[in-house]
C-alpha positions as a Markdown table, in Angstrom:
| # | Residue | x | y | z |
|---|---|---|---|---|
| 1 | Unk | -12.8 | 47.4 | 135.5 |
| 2 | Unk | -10.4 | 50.1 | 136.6 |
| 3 | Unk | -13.4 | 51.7 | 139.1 |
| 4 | Unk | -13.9 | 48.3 | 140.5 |
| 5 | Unk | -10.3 | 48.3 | 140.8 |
| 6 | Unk | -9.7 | 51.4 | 142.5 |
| 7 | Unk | -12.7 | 51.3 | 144.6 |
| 8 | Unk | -10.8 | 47.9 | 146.5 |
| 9 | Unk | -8.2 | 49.4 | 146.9 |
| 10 | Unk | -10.0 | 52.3 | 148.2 |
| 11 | Unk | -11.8 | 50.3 | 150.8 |
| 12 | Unk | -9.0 | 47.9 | 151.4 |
| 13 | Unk | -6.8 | 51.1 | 152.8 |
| 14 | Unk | -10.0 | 52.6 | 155.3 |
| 15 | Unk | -10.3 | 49.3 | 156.3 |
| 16 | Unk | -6.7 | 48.4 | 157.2 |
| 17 | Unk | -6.6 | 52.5 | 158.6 |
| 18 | Unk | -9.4 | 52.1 | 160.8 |
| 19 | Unk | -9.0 | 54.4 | 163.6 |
| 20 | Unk | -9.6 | 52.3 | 167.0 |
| 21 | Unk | -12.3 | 53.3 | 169.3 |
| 22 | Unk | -11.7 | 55.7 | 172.1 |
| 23 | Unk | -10.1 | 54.7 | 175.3 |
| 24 | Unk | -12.1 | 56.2 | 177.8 |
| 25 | Unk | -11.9 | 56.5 | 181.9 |
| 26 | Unk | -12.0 | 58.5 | 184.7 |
| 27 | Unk | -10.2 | 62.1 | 184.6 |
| 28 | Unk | -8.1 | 61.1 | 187.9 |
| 29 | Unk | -6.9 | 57.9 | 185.9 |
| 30 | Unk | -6.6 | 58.8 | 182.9 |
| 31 | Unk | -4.2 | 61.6 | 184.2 |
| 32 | Unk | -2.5 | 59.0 | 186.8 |
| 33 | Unk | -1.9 | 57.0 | 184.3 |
| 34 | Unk | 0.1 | 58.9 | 181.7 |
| 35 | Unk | 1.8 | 60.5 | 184.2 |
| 36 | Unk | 2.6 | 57.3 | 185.2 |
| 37 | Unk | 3.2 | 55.3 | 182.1 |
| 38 | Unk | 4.5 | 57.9 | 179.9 |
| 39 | Unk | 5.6 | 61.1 | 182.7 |
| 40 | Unk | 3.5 | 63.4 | 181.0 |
| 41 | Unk | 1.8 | 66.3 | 182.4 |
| 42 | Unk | -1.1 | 68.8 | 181.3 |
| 43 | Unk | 0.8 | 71.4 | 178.9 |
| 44 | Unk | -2.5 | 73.2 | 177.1 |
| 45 | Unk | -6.1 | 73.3 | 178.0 |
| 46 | Unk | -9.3 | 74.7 | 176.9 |
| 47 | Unk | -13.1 | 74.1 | 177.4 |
| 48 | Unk | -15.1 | 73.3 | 174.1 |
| 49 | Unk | -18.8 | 75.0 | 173.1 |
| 50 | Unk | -20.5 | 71.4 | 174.8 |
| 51 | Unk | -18.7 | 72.5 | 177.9 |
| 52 | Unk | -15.8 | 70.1 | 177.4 |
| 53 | Unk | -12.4 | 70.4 | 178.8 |
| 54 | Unk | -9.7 | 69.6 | 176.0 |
| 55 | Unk | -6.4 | 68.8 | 177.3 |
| 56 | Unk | -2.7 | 68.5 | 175.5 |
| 57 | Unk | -0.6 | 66.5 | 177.9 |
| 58 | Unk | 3.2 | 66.4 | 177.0 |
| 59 | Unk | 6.6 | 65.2 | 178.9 |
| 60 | Unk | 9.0 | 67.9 | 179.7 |
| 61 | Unk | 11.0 | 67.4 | 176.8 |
| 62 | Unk | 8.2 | 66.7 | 174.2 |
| 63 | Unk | 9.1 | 63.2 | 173.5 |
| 64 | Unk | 5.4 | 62.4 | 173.7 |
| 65 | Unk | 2.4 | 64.0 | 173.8 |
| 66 | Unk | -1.6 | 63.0 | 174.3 |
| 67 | Unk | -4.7 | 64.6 | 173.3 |
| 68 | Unk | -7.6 | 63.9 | 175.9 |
| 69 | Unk | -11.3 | 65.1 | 176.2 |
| 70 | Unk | -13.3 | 65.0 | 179.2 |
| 71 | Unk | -17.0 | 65.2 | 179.4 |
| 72 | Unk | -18.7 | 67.4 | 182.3 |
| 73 | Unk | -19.3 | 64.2 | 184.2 |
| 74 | Unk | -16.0 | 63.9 | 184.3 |
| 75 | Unk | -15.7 | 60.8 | 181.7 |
| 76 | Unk | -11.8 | 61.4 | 179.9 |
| 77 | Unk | -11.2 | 60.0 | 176.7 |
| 78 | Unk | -8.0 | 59.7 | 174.8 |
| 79 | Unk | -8.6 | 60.7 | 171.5 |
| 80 | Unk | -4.8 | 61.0 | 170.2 |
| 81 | Unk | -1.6 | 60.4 | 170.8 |
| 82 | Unk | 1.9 | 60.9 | 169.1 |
| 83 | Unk | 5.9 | 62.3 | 169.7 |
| 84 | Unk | 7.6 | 65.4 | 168.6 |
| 85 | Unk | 5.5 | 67.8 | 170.5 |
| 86 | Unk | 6.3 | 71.6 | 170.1 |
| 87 | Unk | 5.7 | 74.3 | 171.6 |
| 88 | Unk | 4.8 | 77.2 | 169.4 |
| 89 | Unk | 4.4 | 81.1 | 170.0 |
| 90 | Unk | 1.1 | 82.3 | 170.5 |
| 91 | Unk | 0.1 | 84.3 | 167.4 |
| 92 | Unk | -3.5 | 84.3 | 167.2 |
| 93 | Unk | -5.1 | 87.9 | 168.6 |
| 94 | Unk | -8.1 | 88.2 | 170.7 |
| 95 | Unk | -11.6 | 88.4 | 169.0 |
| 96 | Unk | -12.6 | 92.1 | 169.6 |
| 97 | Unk | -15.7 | 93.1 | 171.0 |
């Protein structure tokens, strides 16, 4: 009884945490329109191993921040979002050789 028990409450927290499906545009948009909306602006960037560019957009003071990944065709998704961002010192080396 108690595994039945736990496992609905298991599934009835992924279910109500569900994480909503990408919203997805073009680059020039999707950067328009948080700049727009939300007066952020590109902070960090960095290509991923698929050829991907990762970007961290931010406002000026860090109120709000958003995580966006476009796709070589140019295809930008938003794939997170939040406030409180920081900026933090750069400790990591470079690989050597």
């Amino acid at each position: 009884m108690w595994k039945t028990l736990a496992l609905s409450a298991a599934f009835a927290f992924v279910s109500s945490t569900a994480i909503a499906a990408p919203q997805c545009d073009q680059r020039d948009s999707v950067l328009q329109l948080l700049s727009k909306k939300y007066k952020e602006a590109p902070v960090a960037i960095g290509v991923t191993n698929t050829g991907g560019l990762v970007e961290v957009l931010s406002t000026g003071s860090g109120s709000t921040w958003s995580i966006i990944v476009t796709t070589p065709n140019g295809m930008s998704c938003l794939v997170a979002a939040g406030e409180g961002w920081q900026v933090k010192e750069q400790v990591a080396m470079e690989p050597e050789a």
